[in-house]
N, CA, C and O atoms as CSV, one atom per row, in Angstrom:
chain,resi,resn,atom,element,x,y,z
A,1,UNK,N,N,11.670,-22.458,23.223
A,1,UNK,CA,C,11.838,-22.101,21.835
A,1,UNK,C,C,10.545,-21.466,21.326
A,1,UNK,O,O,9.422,-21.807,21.696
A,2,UNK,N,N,10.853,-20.391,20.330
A,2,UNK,CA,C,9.356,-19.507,19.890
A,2,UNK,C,C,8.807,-20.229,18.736
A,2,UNK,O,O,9.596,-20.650,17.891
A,3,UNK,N,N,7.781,-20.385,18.627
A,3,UNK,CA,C,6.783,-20.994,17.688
A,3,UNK,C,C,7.209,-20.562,16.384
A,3,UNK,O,O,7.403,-19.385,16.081
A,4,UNK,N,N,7.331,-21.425,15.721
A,4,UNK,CA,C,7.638,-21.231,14.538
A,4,UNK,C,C,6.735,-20.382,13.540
A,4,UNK,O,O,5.692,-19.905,13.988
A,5,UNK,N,N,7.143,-20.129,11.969
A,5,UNK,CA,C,5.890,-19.652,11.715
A,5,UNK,C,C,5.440,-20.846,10.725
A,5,UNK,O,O,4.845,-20.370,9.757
A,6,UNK,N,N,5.538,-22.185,10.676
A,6,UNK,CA,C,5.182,-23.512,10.673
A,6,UNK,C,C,3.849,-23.758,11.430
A,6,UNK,O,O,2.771,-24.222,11.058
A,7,UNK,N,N,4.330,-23.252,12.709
A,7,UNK,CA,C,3.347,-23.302,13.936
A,7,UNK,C,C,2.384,-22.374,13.586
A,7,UNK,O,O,1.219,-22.622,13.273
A,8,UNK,N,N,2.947,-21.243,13.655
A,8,UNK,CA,C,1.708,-20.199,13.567
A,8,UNK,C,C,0.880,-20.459,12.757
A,8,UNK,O,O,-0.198,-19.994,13.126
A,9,UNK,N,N,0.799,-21.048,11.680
A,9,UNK,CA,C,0.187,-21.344,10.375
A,9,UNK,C,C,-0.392,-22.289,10.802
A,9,UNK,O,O,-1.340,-22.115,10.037
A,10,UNK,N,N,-0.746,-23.346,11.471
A,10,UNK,CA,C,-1.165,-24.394,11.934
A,10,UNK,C,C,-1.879,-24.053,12.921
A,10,UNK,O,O,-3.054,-24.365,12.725
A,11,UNK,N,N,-1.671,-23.455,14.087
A,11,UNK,CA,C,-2.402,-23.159,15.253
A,11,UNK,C,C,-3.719,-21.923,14.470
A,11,UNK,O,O,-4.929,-22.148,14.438
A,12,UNK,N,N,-3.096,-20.793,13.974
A,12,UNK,CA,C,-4.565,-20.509,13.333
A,12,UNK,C,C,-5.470,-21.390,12.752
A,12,UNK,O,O,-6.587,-21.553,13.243
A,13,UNK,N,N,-5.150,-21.890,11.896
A,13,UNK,CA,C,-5.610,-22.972,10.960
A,13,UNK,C,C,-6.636,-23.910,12.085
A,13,UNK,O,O,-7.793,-24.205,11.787
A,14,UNK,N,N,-6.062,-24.261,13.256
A,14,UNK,CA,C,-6.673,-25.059,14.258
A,14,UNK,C,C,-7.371,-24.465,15.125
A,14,UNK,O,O,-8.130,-25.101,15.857
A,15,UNK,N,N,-7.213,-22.873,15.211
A,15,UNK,CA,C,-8.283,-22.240,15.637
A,15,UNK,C,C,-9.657,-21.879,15.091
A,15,UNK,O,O,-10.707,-21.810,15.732
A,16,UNK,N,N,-9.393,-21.581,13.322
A,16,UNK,CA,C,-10.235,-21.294,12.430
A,16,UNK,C,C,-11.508,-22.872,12.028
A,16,UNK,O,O,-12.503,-22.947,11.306
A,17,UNK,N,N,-10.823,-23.845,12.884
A,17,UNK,CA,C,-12.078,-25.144,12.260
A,17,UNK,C,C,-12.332,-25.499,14.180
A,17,UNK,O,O,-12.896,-26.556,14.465
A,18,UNK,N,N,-11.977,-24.761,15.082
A,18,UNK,CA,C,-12.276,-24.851,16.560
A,18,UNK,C,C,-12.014,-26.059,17.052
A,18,UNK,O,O,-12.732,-26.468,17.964
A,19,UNK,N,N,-10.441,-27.261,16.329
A,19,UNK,CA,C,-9.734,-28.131,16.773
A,19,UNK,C,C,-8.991,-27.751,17.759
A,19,UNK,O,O,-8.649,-26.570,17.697
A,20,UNK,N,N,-8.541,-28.472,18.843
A,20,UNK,CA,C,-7.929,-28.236,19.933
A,20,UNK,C,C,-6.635,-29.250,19.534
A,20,UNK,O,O,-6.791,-30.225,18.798
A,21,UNK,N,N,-5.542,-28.937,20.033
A,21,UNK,CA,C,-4.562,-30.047,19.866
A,21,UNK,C,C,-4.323,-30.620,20.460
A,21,UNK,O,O,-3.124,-30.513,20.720
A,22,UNK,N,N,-4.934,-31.545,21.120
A,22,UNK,CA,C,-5.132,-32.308,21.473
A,22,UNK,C,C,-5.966,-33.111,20.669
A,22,UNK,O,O,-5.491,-34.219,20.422
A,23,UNK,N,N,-7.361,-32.805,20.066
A,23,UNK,CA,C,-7.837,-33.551,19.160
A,23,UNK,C,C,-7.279,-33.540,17.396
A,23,UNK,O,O,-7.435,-34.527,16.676
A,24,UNK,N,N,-6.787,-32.563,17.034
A,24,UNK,CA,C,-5.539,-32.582,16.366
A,24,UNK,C,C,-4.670,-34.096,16.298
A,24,UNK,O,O,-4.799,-34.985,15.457
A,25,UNK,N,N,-3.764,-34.053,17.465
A,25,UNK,CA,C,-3.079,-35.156,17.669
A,25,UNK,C,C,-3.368,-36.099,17.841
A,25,UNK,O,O,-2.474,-36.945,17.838
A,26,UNK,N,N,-4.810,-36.550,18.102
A,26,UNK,CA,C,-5.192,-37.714,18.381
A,26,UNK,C,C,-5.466,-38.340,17.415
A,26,UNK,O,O,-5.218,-39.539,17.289
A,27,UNK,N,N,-6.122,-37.501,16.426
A,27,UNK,CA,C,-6.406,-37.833,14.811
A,27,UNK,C,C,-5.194,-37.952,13.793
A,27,UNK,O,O,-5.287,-38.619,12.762
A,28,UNK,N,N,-4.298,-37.408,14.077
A,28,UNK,CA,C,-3.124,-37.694,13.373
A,28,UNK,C,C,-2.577,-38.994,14.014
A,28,UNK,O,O,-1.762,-39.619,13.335
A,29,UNK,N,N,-2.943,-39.529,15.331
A,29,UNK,CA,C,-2.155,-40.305,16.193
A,29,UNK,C,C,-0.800,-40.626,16.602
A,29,UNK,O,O,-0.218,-41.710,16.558
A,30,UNK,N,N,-0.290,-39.177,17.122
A,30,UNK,CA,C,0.824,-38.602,17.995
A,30,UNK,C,C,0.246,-38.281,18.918
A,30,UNK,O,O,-0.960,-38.144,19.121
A,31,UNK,N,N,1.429,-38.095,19.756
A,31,UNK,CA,C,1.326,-37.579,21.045
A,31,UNK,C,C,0.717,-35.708,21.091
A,31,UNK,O,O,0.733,-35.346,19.914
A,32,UNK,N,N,0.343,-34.793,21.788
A,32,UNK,CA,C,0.677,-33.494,21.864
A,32,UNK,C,C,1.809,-32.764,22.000
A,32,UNK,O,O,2.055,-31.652,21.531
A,33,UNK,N,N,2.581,-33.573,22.776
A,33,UNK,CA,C,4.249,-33.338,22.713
A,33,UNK,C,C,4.973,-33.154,21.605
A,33,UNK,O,O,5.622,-32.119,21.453
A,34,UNK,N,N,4.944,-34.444,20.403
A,34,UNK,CA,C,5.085,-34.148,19.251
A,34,UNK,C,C,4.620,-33.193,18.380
A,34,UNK,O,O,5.461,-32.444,17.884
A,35,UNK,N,N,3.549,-33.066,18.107
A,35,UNK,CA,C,2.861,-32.161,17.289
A,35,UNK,C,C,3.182,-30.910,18.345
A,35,UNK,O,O,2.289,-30.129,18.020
A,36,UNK,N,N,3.751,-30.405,19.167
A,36,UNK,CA,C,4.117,-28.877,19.717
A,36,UNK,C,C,5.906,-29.031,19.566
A,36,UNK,O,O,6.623,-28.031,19.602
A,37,UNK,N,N,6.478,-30.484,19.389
A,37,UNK,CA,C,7.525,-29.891,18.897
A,37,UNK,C,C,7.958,-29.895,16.948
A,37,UNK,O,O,9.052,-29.817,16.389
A,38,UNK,N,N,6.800,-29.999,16.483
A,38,UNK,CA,C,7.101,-29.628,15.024
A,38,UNK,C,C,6.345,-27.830,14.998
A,38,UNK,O,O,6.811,-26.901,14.339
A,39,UNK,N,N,5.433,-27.776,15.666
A,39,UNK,CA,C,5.159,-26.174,15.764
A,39,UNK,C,C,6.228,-25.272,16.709
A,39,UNK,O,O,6.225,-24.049,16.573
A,40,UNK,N,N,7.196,-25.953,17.728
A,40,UNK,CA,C,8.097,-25.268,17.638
A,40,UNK,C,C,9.347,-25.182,17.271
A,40,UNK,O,O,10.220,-24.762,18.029
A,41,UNK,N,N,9.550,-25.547,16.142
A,41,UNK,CA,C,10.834,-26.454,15.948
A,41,UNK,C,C,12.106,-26.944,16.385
A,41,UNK,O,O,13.262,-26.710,16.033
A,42,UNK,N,N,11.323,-28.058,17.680
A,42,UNK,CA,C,12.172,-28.792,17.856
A,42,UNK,C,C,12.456,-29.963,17.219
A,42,UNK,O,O,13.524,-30.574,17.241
A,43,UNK,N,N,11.357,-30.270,16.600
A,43,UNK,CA,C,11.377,-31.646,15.416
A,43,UNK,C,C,11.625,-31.035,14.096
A,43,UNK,O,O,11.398,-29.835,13.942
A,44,UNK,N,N,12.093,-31.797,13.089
A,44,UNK,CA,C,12.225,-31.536,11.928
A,44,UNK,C,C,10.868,-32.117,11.391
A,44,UNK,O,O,10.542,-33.267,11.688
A,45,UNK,N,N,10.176,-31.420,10.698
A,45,UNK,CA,C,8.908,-31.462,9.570
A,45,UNK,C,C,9.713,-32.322,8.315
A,45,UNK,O,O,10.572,-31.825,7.587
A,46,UNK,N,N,9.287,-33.531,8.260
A,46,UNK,CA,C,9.413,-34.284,7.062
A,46,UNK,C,C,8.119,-34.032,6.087
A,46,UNK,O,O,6.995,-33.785,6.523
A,47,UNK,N,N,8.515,-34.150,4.464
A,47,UNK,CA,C,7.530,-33.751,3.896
A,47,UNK,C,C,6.360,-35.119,4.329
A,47,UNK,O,O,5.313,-34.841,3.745
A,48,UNK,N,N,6.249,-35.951,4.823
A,48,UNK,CA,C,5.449,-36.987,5.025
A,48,UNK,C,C,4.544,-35.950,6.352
A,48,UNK,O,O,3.391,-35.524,6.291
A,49,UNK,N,N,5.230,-35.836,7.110
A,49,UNK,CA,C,4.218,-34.942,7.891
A,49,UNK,C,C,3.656,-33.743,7.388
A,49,UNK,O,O,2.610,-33.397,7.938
A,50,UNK,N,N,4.023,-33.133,6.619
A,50,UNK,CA,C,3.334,-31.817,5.897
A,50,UNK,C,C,2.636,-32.104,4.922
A,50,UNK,O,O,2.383,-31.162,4.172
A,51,UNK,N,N,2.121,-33.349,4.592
A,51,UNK,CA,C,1.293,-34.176,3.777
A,51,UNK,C,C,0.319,-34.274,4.766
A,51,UNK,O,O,-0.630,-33.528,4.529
A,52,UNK,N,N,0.175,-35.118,6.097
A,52,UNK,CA,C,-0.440,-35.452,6.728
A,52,UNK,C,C,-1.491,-34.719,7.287
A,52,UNK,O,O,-2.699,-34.912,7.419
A,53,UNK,N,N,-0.373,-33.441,7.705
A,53,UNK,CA,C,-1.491,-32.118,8.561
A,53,UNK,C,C,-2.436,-31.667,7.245
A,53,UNK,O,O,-3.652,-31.782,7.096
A,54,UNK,N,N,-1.338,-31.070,6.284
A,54,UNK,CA,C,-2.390,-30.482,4.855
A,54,UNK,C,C,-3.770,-31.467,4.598
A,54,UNK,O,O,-4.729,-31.192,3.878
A,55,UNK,N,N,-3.539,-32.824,5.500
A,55,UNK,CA,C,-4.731,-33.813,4.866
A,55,UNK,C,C,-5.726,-33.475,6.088
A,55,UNK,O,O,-6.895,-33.166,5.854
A,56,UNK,N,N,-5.371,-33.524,7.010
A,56,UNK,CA,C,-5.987,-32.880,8.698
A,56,UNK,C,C,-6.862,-31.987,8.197
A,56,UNK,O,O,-8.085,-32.119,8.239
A,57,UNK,N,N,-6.114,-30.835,7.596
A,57,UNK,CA,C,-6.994,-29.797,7.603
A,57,UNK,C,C,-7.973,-29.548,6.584
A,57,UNK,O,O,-9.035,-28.959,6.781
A,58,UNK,N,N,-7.445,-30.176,5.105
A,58,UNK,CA,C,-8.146,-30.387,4.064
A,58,UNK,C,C,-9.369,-31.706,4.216
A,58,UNK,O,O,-10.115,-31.903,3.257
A,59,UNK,N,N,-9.491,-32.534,5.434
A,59,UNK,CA,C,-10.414,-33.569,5.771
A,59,UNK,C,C,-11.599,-32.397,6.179
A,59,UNK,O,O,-12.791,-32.630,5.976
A,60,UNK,N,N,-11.060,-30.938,6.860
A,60,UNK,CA,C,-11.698,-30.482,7.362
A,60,UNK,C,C,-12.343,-28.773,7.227
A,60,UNK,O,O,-12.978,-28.029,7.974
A,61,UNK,N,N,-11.752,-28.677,5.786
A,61,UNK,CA,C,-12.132,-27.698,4.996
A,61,UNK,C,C,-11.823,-26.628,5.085
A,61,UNK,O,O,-12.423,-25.562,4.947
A,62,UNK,N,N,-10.259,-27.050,5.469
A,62,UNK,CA,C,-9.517,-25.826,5.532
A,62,UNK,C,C,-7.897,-25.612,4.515
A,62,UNK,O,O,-7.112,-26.523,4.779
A,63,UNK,N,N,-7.527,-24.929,3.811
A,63,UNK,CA,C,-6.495,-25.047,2.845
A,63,UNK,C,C,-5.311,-23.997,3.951
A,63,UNK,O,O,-5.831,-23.009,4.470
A,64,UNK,N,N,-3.932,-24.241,4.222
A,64,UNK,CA,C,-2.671,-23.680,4.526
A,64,UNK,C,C,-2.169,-23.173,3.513
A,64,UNK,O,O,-1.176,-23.852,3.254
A,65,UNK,N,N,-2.282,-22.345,2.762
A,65,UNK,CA,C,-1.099,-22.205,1.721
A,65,UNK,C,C,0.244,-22.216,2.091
A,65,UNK,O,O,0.634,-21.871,3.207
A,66,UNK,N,N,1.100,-22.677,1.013
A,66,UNK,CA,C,2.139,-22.617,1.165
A,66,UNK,C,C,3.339,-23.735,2.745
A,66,UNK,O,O,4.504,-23.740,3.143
A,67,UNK,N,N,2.447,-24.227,2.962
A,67,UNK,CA,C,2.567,-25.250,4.211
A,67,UNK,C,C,4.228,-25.400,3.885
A,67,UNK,O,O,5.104,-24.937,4.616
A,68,UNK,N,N,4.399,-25.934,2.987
A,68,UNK,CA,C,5.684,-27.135,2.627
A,68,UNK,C,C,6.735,-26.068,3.304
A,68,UNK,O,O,7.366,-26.197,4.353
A,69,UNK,N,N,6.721,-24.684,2.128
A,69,UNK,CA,C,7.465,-23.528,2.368
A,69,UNK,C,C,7.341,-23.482,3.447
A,69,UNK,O,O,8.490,-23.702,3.829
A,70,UNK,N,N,6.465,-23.283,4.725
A,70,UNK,CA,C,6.807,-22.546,5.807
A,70,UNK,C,C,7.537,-23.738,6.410
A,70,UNK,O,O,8.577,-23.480,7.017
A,71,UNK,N,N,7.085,-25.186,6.318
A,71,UNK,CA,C,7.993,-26.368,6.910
A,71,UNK,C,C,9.543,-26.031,6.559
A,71,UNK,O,O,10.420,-25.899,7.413
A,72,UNK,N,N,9.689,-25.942,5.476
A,72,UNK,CA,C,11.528,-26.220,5.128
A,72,UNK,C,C,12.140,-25.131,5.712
A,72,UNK,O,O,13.187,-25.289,6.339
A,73,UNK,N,N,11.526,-23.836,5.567
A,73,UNK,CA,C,11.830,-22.268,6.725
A,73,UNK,C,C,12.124,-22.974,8.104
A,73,UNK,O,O,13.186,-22.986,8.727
A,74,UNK,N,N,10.874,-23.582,8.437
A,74,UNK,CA,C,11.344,-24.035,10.078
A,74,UNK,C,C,12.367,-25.078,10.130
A,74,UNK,O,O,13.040,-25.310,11.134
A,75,UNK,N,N,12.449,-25.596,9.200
A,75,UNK,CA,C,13.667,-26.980,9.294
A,75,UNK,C,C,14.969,-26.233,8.850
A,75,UNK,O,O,16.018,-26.877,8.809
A,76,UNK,N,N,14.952,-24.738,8.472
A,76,UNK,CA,C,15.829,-24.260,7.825
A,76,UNK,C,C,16.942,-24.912,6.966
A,76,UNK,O,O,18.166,-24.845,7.084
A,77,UNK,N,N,16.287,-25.461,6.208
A,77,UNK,CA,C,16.692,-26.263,4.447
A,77,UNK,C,C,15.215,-26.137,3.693
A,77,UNK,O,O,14.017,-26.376,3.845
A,78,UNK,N,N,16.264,-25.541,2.697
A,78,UNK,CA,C,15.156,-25.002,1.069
A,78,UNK,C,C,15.939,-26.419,0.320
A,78,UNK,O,O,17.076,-26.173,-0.082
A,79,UNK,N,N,15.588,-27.444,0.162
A,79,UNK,CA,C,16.188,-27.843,-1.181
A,79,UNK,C,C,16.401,-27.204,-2.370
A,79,UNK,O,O,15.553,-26.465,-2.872
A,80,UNK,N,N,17.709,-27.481,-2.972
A,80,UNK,CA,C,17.640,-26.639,-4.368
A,80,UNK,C,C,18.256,-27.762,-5.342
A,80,UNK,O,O,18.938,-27.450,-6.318
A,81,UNK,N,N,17.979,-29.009,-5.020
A,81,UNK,CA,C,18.765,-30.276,-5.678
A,81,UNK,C,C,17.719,-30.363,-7.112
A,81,UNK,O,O,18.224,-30.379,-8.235
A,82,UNK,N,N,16.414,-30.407,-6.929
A,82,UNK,CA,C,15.599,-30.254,-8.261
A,82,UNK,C,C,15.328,-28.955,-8.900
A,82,UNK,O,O,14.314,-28.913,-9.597
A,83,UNK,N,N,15.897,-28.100,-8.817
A,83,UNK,CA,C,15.553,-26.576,-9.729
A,83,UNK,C,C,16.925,-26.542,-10.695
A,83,UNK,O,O,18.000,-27.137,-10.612
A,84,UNK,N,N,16.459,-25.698,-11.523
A,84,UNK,CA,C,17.629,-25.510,-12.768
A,84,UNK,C,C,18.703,-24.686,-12.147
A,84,UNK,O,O,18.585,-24.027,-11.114
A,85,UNK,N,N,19.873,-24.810,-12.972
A,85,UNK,CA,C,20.843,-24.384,-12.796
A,85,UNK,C,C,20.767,-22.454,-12.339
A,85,UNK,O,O,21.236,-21.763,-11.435
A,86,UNK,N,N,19.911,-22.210,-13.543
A,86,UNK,CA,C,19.693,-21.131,-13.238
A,86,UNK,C,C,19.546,-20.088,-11.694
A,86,UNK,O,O,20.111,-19.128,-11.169
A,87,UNK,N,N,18.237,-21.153,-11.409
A,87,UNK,CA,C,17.861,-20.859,-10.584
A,87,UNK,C,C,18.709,-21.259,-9.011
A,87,UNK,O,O,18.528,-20.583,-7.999
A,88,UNK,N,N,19.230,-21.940,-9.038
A,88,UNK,CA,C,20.101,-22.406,-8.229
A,88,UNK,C,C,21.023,-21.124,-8.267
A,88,UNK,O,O,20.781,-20.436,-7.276
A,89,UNK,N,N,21.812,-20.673,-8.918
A,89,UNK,CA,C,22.874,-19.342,-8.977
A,89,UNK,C,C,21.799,-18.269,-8.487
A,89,UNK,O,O,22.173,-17.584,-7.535
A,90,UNK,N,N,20.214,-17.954,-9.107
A,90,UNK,CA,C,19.547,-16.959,-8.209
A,90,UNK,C,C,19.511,-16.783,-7.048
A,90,UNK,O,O,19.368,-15.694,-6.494
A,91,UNK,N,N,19.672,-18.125,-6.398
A,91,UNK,CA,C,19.242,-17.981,-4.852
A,91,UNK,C,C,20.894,-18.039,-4.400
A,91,UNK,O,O,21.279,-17.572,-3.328
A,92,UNK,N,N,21.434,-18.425,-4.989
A,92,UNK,CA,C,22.986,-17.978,-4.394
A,92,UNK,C,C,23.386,-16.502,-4.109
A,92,UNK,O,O,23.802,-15.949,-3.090
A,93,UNK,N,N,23.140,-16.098,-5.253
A,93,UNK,CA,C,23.579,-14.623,-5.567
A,93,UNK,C,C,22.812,-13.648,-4.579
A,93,UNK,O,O,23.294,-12.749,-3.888
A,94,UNK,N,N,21.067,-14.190,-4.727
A,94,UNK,CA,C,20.260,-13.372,-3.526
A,94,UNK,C,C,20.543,-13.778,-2.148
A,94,UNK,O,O,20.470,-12.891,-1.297
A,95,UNK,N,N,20.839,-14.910,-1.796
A,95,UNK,CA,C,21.523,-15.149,0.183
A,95,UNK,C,C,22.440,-14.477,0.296
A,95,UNK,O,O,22.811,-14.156,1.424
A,96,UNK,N,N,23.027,-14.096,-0.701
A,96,UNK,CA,C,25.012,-13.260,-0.418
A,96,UNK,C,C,24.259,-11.669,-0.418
A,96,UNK,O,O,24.683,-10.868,0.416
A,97,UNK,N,N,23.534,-11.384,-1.030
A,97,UNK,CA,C,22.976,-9.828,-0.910
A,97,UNK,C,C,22.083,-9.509,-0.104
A,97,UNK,O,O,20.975,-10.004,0.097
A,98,UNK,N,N,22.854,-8.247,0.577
A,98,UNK,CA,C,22.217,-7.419,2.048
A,98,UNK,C,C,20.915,-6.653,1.042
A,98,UNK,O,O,21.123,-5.896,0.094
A,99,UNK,N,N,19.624,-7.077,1.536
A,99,UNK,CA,C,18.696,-6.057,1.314
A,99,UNK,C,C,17.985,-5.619,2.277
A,99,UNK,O,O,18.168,-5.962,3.445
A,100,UNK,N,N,17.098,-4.817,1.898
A,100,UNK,CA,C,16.465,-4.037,3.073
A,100,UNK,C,C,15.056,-4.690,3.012
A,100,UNK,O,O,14.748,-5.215,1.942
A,101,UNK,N,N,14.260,-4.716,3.927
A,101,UNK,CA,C,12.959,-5.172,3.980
A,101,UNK,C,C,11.839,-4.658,2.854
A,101,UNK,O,O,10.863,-5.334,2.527
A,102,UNK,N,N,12.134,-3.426,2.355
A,102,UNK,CA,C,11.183,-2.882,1.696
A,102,UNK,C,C,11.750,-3.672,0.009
A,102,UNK,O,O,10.928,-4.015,-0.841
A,103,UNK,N,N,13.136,-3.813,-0.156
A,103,UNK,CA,C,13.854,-3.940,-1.461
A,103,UNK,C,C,12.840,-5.830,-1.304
A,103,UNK,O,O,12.083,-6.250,-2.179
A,104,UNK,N,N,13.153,-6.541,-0.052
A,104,UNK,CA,C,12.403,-7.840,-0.183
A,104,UNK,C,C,11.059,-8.041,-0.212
A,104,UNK,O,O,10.624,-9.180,-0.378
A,105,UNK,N,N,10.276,-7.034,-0.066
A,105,UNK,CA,C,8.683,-6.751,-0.574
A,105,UNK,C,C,8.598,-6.745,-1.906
A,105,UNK,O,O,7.885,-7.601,-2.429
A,106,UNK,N,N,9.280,-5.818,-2.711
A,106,UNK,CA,C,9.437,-5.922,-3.795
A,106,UNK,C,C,9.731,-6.801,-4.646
A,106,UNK,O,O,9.291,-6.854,-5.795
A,107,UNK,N,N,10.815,-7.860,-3.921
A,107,UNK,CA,C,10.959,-8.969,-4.838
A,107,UNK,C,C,9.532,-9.840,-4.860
A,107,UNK,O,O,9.090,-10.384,-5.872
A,108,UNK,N,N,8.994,-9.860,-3.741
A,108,UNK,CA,C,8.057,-11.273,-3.377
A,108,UNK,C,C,6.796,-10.706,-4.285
A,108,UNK,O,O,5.931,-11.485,-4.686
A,109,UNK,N,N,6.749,-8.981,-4.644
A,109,UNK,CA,C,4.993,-8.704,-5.314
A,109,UNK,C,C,6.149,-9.414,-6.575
A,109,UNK,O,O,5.817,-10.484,-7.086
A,110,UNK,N,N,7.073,-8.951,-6.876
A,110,UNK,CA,C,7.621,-9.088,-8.658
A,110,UNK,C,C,7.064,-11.077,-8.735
A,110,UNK,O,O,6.237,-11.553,-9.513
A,111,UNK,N,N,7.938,-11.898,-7.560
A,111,UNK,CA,C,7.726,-13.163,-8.009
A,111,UNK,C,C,6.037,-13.531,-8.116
A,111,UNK,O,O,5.483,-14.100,-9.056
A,112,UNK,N,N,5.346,-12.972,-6.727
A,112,UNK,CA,C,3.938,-12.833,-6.841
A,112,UNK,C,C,3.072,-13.129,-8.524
A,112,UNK,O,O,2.509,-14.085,-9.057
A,113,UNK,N,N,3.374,-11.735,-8.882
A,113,UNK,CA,C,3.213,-11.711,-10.073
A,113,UNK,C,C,3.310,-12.187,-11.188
A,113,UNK,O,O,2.664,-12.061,-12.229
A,114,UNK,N,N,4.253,-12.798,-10.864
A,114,UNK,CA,C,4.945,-13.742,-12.152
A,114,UNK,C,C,4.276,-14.849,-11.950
A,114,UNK,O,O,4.121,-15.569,-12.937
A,115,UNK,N,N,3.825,-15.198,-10.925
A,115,UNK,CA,C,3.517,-16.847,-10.068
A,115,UNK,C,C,1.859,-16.896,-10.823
A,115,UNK,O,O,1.400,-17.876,-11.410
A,116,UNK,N,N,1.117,-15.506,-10.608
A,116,UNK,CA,C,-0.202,-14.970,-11.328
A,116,UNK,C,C,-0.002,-15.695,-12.883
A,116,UNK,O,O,-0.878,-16.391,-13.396
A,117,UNK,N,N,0.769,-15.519,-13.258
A,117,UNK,CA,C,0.923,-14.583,-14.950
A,117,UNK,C,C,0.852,-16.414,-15.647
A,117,UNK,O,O,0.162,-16.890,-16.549
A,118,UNK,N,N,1.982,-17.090,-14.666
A,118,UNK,CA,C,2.121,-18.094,-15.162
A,118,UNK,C,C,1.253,-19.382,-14.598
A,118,UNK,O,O,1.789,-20.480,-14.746
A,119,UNK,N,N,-0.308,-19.330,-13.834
A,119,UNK,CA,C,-1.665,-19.835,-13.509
A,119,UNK,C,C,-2.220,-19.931,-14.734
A,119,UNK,O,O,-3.378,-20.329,-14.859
């Protein structure tokens, strides 16, 4: 199975503070087996583990953005049980519509922006 981009985000991250995973895992206290099957998703990422690593790396002065997001991508489930109604019909309406890669650039600077506006 190909590395997630869960993984990818993590293995840089573990390259950028020159952790090996092996010492990774030892400090989390799992196996290496485990921690290579949440980077490739063969395990499901509970938010308790995407707490844990974000603490790994933040022990070690390094920030993931967006961690959670790339976890629920690899577990492929977005919860939408706590967002408004609204927003719940947005993401309906946008999974049912074919766009093109460039039309989904566009959405992500528009939300980008908005994400800015409202900091």
């Amino acid at each position: 199975m190909a590395i997630t981009e869960f993984g990818k985000a993590i293995r840089k991250a573990r390259i950028d503070i020159n952790a090996t995973m092996v010492s990774m895992a030892d400090d989390l206290g799992v196996s290496v087996a485990f921690l290579s099957s949440l980077e490739n998703g063969r395990k499901k990422i509970s938010d308790d583990w995407v707490k844990k690593i974000e603490n790994f790396f933040l022990k070690n002065n390094k920030e993931i953005k967006n961690l959670k997001a790339l976890a629920e991508i690899s577990n492929k489930v977005v919860p939408i049980d706590n967002l408004s109604f609204e927003q719940q019909m947005l993401i309906s309406h946008f999974a049912k519509t074919r766009l093109t890669s460039k039309d989904l650039k566009k959405f992500a600077d528009i939300i980008n922006s908005l994400n800015k506006e409202n900091d």
